[in-house]
C-alpha positions in Angstrom: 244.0 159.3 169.9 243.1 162.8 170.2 240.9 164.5 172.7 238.4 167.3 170.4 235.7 167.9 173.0 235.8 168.7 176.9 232.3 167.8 178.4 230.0 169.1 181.5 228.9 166.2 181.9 228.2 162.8 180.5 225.2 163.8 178.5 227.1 165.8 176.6 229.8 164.1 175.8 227.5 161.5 174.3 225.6 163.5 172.4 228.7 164.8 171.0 230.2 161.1 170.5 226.6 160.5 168.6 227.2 163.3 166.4 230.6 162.4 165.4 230.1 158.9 164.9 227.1 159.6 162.3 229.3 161.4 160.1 231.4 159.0 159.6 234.2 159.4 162.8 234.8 157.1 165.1 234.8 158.5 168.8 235.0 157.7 172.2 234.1 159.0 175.4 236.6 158.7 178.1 236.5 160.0 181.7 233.2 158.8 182.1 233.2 156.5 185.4 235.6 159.1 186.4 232.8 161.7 187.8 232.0 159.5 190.1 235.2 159.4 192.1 234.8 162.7 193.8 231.3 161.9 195.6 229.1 164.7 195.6 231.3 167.6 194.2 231.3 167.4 190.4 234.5 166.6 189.0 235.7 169.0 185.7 238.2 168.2 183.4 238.0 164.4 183.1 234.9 163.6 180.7 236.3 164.0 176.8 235.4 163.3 173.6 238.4 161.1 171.6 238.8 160.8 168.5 241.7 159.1 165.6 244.3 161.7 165.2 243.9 162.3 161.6 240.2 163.0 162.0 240.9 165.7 164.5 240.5 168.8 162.6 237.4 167.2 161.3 235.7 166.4 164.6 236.8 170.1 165.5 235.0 171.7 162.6 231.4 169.5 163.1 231.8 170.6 167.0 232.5 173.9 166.0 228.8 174.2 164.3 227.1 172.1 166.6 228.1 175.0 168.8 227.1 177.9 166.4 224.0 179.7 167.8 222.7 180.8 164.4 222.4 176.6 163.2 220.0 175.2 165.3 219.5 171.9 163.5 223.6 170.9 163.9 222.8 171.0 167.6 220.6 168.1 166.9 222.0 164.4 167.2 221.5 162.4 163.1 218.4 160.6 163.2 219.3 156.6 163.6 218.7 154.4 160.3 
């Protein structure tokens, strides 16, 4: 498994675990009950998106437009079936 994504914050790295798992990748989020640990202070660095290696460079790319300012509608999550 390959990290592709490190998250703010859980809602985040969900959405971006959504995004990736409608087109076609399997993903996880780990890190998750991690946040918690440090009490009140926000804890960076633990929440990431994982994903098979050989769909790495994949994930990267669909991240990579998700991010792009000028394509609003990648920055939504796919609408469920």
């Amino acid at each position: 498994m390959t990290p592709v994504f490190e998250a703010l914050n859980s809602l985040e790295a969900h959405l971006v675990k959504i995004r990736l798992i409608g087109e076609g990748i399997e993903a996880q989020v780990g890190g998750d009950y991690l946040q918690g640990a440090m009490g009140e202070l926000p804890a960076l660095g633990f929440l990431k998106v994982w994903v098979e290696d050989r769909d790495a460079p994949r994930a990267k790319a669909i991240i990579a437009r998700m991010n792009d300012p000028a394509d609003n509608d990648e920055r939504l999550p796919p609408e469920l079936p």
